[in-house]
C-alpha positions as CSV (number, residue, x, y, z in Angstrom):
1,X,-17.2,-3.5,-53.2
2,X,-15.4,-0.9,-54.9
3,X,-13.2,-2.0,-57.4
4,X,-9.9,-0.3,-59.0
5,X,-10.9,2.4,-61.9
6,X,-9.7,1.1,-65.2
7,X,-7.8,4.2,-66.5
8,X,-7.2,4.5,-70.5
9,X,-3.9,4.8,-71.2
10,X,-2.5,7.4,-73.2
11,X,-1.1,6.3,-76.4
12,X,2.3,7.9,-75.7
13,X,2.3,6.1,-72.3
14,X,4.7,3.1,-72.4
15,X,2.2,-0.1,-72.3
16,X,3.2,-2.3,-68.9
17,X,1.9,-5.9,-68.9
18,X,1.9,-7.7,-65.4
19,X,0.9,-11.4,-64.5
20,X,-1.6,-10.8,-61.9
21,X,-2.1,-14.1,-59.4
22,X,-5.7,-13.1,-58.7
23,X,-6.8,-13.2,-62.3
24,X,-4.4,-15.7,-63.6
25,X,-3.5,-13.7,-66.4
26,X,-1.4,-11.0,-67.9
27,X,-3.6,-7.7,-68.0
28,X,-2.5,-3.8,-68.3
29,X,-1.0,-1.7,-65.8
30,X,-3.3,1.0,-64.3
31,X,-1.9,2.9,-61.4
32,X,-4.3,4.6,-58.4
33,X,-2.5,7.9,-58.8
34,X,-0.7,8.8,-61.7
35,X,2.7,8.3,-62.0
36,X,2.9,7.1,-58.7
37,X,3.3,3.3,-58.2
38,X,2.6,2.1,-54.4
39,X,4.1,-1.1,-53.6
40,X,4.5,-3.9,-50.7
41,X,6.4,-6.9,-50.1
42,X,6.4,-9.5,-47.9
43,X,10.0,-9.7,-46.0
44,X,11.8,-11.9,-43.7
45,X,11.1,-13.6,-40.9
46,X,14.4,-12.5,-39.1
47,X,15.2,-15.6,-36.8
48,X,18.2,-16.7,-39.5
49,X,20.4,-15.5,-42.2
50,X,18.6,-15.2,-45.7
51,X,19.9,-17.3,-48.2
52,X,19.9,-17.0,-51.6
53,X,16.2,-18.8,-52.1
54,X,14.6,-16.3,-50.1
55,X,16.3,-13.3,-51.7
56,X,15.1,-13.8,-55.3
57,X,11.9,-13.1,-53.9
58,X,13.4,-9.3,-53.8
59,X,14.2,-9.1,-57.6
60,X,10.6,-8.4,-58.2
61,X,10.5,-5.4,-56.6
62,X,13.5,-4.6,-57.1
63,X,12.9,-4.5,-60.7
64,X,9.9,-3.2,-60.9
65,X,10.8,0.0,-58.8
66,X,13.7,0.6,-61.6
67,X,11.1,-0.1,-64.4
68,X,8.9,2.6,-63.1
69,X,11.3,4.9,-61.7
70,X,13.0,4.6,-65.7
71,X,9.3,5.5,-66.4
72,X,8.9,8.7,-64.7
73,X,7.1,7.5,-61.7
74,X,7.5,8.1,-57.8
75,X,7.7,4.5,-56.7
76,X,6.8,4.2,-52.4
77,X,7.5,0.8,-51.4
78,X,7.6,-1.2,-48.1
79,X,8.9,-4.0,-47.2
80,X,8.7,-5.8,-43.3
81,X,10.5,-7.5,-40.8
82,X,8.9,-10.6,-38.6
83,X,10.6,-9.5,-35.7
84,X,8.4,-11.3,-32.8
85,X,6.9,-14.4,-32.5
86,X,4.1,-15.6,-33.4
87,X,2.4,-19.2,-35.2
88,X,3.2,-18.9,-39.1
89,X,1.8,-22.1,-40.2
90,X,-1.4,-22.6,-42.0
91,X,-2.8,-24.6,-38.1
92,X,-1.8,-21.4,-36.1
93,X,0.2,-24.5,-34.1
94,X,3.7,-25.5,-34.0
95,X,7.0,-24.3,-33.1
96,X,7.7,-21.0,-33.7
97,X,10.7,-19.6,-35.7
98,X,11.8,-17.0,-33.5
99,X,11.4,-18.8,-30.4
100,X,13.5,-21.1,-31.9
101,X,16.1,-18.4,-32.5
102,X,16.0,-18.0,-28.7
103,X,17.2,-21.3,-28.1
104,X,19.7,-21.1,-30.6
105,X,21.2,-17.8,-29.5
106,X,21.0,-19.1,-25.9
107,X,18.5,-16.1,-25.2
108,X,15.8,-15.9,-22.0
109,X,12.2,-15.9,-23.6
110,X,11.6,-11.8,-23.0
111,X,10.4,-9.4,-25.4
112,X,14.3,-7.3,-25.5
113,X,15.9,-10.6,-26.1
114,X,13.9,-11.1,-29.3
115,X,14.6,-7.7,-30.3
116,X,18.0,-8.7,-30.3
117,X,18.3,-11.2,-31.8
118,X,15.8,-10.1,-34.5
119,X,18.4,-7.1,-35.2
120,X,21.2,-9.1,-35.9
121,X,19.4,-10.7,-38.6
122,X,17.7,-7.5,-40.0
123,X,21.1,-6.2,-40.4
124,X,22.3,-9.4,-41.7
125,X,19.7,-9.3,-44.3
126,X,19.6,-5.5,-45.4
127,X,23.7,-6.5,-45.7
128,X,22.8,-9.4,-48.5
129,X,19.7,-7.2,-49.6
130,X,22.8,-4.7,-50.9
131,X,25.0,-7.4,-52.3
132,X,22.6,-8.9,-53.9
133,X,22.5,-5.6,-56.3
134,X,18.8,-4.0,-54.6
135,X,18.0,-0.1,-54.2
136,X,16.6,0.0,-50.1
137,X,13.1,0.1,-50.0
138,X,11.4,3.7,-49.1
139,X,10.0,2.2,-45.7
140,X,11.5,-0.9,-43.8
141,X,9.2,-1.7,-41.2
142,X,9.7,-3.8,-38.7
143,X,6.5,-5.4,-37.6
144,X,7.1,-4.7,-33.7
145,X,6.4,-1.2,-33.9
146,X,3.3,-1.4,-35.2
147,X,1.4,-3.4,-33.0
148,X,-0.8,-0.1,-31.5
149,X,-2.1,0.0,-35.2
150,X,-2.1,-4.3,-35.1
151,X,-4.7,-4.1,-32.3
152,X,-6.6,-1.8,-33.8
153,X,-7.0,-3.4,-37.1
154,X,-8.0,-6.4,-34.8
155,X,-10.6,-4.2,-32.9
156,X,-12.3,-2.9,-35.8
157,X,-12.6,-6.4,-37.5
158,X,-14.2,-7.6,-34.2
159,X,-17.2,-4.4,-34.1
160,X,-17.6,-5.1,-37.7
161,X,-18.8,-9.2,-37.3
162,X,-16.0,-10.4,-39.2
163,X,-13.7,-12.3,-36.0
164,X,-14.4,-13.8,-32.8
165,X,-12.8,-14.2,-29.5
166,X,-12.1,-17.6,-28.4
167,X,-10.0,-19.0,-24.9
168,X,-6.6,-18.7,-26.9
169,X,-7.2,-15.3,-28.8
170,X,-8.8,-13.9,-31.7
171,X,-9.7,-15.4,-35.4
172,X,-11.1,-14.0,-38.5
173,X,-13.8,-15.9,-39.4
174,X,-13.7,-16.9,-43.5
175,X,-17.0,-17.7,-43.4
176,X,-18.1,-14.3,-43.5
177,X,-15.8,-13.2,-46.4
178,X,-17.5,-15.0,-49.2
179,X,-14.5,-14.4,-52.0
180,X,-12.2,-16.3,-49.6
181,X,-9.4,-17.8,-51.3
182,X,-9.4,-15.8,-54.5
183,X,-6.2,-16.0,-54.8
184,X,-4.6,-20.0,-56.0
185,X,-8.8,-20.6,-56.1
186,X,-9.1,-21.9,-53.1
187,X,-12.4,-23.9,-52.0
188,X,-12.7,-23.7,-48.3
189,X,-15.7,-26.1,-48.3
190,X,-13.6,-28.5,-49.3
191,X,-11.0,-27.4,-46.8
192,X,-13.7,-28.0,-44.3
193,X,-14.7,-31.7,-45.7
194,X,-11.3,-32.4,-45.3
195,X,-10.6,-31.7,-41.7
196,X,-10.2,-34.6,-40.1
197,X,-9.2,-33.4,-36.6
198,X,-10.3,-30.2,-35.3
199,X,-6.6,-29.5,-34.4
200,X,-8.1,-26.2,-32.7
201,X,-11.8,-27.4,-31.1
202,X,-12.3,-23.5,-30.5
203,X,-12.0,-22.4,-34.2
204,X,-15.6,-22.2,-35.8
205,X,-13.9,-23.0,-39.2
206,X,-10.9,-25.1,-40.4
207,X,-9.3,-22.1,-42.4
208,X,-10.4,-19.3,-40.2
209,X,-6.9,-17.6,-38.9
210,X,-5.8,-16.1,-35.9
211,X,-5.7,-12.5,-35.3
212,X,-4.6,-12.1,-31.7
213,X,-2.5,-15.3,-30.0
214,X,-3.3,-14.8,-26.4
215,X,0.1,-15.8,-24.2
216,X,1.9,-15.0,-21.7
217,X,4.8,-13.3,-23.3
218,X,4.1,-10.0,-25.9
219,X,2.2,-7.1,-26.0
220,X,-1.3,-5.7,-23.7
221,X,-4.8,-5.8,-25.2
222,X,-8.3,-6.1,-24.6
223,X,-8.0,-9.2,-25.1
224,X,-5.2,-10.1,-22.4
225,X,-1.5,-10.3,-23.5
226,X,-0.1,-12.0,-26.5
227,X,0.9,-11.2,-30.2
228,X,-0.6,-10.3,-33.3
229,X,-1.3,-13.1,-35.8
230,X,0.8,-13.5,-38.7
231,X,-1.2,-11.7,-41.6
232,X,-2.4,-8.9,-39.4
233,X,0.7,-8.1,-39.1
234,X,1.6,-7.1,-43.2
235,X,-2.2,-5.4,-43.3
236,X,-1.0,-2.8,-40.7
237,X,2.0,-2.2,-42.1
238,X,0.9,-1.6,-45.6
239,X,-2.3,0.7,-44.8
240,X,0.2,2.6,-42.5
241,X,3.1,2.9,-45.2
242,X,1.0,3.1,-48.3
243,X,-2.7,3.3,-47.8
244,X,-5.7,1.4,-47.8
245,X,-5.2,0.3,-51.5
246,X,-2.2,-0.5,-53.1
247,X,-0.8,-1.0,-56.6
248,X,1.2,-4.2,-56.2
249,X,1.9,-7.0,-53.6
250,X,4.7,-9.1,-54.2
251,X,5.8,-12.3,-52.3
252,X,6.7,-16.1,-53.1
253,X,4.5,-18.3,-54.4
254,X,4.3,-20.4,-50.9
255,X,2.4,-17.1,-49.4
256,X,-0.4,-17.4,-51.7
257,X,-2.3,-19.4,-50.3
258,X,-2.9,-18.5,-46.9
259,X,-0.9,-15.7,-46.0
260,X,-2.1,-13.5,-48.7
261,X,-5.5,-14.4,-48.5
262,X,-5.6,-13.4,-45.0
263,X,-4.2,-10.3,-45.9
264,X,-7.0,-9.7,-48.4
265,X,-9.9,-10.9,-46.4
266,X,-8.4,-8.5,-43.3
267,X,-7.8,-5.8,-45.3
268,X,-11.1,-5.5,-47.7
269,X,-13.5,-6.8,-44.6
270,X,-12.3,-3.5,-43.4
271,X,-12.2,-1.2,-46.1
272,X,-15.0,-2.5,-48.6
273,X,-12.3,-1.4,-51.3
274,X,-10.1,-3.6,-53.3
275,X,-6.8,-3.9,-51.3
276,X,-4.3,-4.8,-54.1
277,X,-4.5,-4.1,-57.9
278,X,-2.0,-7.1,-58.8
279,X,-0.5,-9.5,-56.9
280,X,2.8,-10.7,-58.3
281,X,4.5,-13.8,-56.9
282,X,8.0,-15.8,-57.9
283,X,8.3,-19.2,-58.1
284,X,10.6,-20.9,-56.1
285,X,14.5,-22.3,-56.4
286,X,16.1,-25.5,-56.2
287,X,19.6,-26.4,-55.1
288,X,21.4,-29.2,-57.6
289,X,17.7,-30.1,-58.3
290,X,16.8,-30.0,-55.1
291,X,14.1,-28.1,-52.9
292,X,16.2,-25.7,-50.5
293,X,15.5,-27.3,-46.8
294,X,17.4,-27.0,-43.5
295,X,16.6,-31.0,-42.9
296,X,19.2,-31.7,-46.3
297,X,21.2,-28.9,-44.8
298,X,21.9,-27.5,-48.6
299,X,21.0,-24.0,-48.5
300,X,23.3,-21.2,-49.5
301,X,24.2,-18.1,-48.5
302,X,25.7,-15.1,-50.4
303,X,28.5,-15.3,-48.0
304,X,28.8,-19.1,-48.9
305,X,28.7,-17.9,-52.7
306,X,31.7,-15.2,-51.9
307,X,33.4,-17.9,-50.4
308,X,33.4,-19.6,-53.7
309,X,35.2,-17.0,-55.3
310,X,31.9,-15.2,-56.6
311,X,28.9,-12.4,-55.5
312,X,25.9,-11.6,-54.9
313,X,25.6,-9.8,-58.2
314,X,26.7,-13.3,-59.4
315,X,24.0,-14.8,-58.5
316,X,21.6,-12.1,-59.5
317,X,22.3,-12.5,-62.8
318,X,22.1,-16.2,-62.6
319,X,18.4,-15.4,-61.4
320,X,17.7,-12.9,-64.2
321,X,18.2,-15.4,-66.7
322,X,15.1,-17.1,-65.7
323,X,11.3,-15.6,-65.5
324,X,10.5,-15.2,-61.7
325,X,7.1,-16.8,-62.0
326,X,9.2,-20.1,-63.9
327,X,11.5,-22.2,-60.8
328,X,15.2,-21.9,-61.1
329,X,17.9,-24.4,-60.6
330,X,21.1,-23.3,-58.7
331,X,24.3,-25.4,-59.5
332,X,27.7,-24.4,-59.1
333,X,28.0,-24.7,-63.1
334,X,25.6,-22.2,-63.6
335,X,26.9,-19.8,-61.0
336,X,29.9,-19.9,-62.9
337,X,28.9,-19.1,-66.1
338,X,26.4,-16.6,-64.5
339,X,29.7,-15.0,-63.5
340,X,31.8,-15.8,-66.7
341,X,28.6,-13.4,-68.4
342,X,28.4,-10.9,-66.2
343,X,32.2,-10.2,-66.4
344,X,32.5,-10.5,-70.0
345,X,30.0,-7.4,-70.2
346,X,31.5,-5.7,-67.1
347,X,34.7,-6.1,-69.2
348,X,33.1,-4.4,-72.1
349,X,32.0,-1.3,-70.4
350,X,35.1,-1.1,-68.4
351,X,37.2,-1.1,-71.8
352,X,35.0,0.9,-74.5
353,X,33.2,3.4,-71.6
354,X,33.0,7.2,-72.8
355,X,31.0,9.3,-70.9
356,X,30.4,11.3,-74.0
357,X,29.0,8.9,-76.2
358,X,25.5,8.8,-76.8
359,X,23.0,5.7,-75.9
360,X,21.7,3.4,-78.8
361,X,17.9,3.9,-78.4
362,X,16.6,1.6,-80.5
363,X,18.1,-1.3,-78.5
364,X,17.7,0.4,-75.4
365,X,13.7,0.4,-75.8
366,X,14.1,-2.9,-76.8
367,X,15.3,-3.7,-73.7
368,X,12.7,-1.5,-71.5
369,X,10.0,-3.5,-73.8
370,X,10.9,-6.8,-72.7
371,X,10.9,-5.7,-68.8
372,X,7.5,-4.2,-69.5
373,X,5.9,-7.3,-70.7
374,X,5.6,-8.9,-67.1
375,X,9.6,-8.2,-66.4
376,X,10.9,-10.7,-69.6
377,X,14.7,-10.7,-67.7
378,X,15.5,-13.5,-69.8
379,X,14.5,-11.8,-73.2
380,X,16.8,-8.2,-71.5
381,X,19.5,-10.1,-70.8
382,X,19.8,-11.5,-74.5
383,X,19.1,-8.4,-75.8
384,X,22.5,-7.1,-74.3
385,X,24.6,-10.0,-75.7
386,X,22.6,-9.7,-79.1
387,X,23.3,-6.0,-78.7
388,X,27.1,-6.2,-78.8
389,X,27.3,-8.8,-81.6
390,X,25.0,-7.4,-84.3
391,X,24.8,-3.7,-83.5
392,X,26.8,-1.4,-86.2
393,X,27.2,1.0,-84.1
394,X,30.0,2.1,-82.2
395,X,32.0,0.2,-78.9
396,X,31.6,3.3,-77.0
397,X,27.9,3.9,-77.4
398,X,27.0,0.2,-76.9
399,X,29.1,0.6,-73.4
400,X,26.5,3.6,-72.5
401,X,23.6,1.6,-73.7
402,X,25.0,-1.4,-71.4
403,X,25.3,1.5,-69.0
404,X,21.9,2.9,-69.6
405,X,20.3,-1.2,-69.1
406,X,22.5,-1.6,-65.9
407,X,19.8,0.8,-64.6
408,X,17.0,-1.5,-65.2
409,X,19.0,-5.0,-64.1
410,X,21.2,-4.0,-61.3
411,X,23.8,-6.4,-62.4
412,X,26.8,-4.2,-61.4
413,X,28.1,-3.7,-64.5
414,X,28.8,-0.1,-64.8
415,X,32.0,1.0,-64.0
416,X,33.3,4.9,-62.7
417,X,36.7,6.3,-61.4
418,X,35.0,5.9,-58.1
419,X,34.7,2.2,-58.2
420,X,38.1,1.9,-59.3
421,X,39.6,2.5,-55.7
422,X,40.1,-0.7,-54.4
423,X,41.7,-2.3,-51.2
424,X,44.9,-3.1,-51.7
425,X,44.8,-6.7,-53.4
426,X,44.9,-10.0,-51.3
427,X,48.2,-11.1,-51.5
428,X,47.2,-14.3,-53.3
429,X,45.8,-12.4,-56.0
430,X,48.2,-9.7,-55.9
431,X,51.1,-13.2,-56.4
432,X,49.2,-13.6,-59.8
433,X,49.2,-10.3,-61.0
434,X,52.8,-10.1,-60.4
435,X,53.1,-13.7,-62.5
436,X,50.9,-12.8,-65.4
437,X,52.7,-9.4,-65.6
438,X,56.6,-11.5,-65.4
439,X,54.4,-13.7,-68.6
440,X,53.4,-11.2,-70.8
441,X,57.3,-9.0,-70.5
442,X,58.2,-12.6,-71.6
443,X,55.6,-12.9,-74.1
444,X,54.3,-15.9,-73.2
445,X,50.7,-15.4,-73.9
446,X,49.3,-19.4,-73.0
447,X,50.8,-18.3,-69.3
448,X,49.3,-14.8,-69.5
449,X,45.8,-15.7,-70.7
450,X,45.7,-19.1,-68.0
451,X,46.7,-16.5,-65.0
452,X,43.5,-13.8,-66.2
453,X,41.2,-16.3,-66.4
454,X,41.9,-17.7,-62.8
455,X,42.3,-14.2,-61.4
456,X,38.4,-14.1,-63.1
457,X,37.4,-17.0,-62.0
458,X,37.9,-15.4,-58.2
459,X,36.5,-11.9,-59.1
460,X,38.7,-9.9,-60.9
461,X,39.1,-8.5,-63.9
462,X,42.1,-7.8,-65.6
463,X,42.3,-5.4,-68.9
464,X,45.4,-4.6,-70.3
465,X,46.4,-1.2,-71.3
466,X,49.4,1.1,-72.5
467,X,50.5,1.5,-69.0
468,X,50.2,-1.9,-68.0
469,X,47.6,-4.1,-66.5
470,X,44.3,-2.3,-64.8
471,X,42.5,-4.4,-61.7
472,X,38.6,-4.4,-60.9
473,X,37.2,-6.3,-58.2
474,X,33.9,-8.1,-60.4
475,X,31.1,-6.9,-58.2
């Protein structure tokens, strides 16, 4: 098997260190082409509105494609809708999601009613993918319009001895893939020894995974009708979008296991190549300590969050404070002080910004240093705060280097003339304006500073001036 070249890296070339899953370990950046970083991501199954949970898994990329685009590279990334159904559990059995979207959206069980409803929730998630503070992929791909390349992916593993055809459709067989499981080290003799019940009696192999579900709703193949299996799917869309190798996968850390050893197996049975050079996945959230489930009925949306008062941006931020490989803990305290944060540095840019001031680049590639050493968010979003307290130099050029690191983060701190038109002002927040404006002409500062922090506390900003008292939306 042919393995990624290791590539020395210049000594003028910024050092990038990335935890790759495979190895277990932090190791060097190399890319396949120079200054070109190739990139895919697992997305959404569209059957429901994201929320917040599954959206961190997008900060990866999204940071990473601002790290390397900050580096001079020409990032190509993809990113896929589930947009038909098919069995996503580890069985290949069960009820599946977008079927159960049907039901829900009242729907007949017909290919155009799945596109459909799958649409709604594409553009329900690109919607929150914006306010969430991400630059669009280069390619979304929904995984319905590439089943011609699906079949033939399955049609080539088939001539090459790695699947078989059973009563119910087509499975790669893991048995002939001998580094099976590299990723999360999985043994699949002992999946085998475990297997009580053969809960399929035509699969050769407990782990082995479907390829083609045979049915009588989807698309035509030699095979008879039905859909593509669940990893196939990602395979086709990557090779198609990126090539047959590719920098970096990202996903959550649930996908690991199966879904991304399929992948793998699929694609290197294949191509004999290695398929990805690092695999980078994020740990999960918890809601008020718990795990985000649809049974407790306790996940949350960003329109949920902007209902509180707050964004997605918000909640970004919250999420940068933590590594993506460590779990994080969403509570409404720490949304809030997420947002209290964010504003107090949106407040800062707002007030002190010249466009003509230089950037401060000493803390600046401090900054860039801690996002190259695996994406240290945490460590970048100190940096800032550590940046405005001890820094000698002036207000206006530590507003362009907060400017200049806004780049990296995405937290919507950087302010222009542009984003200064606003709507006209709900009329409960316009009422407070006009009170803390009647407080300060009486100079009654308790009232005036009460009324700006609760006009903050439901996303706005209020700076005071020569001319009277400026309004930003916090986004």
């Amino acid at each position: 098997m042919l393995f990624f070249k290791k590539k020395e890296v210049k000594t003028a070339e910024p050092v990038v260190m990335l935890f790759d899953s495979a190895t277990r370990e932090k190791k060097l950046f190399a890319p396949l082409k120079e200054k070109t970083l190739s990139m895919y991501s697992c997305g959404p199954t569209v059957y429901d509105h994201a929320h917040i949970g599954n959206l961190r898994a997008y900060i990866v990329p999204d940071l990473l494609r601002r790290l390397f685009t900050d580096l001079g590279y020409t990032v190509k990334n993809t990113i896929n809708f589930t947009d038909f159904g098919h069995l996503t559990d580890d069985a290949d059995a069960g009820e599946d999601k977008m079927m159960k979207a049907l039901k829900r959206h009242e729907k007949p069980l017909t290919l155009e009613a799945m596109r459909e409803v799958a649409q709604i929730y594409i553009d329900s998630f690109k919607k929150d993918y914006e306010r969430f503070g991400n630059i669009a992929p280069s390619n979304w791909t929904p995984a319905s319009q590439y089943v011609h390349q699906q079949i033939q992916l399955v049609r080539t593993l088939l001539e090459k001895g790695y699947a078989y055809e059973t009563p119910d459709g087509v499975y790669f067989d893991v048995t002939t893939f001998p580094t099976y499981g590299k990723l999360g080290n999985i043994d699949i003799e002992k999946l085998k020894e475990g297997a009580r019940v053969e809960v399929n009696p035509w699969k050769r192999h407990p782990a082995d995974f479907a390829l083609w579900k045979k049915g009588l709703l989807g698309w035509e193949s030699a095979w008879g009708k039905g859909f593509p299996g669940w990893h196939i799917e990602c395979t086709a869309m990557a090779f198609d979008t990126l090539g047959k190798q590719i920098d970096i996968h990202t996903g959550g850390e649930d996908l690991m296991y199966t879904h991304h050893n399929g992948e793998i197996a699929q694609a290197e049975a294949i191509t004999h190549k290695q398929y990805v050079g690092t695999w980078m996945h994020n740990a999960h959230i918890s809601i008020e300590g718990q795990k985000i489930s649809k049974s407790l009925g306790n996940s949350v949306t960003i329109d949920d969050v902007e209902k509180r008062g707050f964004t997605g941006l918000d909640v970004r931020y919250l999420f940068l404070t933590s590594h993506y490989r460590s779990p994080a803990n969403f509570t409404g305290e720490a949304l809030e002080s997420a947002a209290k944060a964010r504003a107090k540095l949106a407040r800062f840019v707002h007030t002190h910004r010249n466009d003509d001031a230089v950037v401060d680049d000493v803390w600046l590639e401090k900054i860039r240093a801690a996002l190259r050493d695996d994406l240290d968010s945490p460590k970048a979003i100190a940096l800032l705060f550590t940046m405005l307290a001890e820094s000698d130099r002036s207000d206006a050029v530590k507003a362009s280097t907060l400017i200049a690191t806004d780049a990296l983060l995405g937290i919507g701190i950087t302010r222009s003339e542009e984003d200064e038109v606003m709507a006209p002002l709900p009329p409960e927040i316009q009422t407070l304006v006009d009170e803390r404006a009647a407080a300060r002409a009486k100079k009654d500062w308790v009232a005036s500073d009460r009324i700006r922090d609760a006009l903050l506390a439901q996303g706005y900003i209020v700076t005071d001036t020569a001319s009277g008292q400026n309004i930003a939306r916090n986004i």
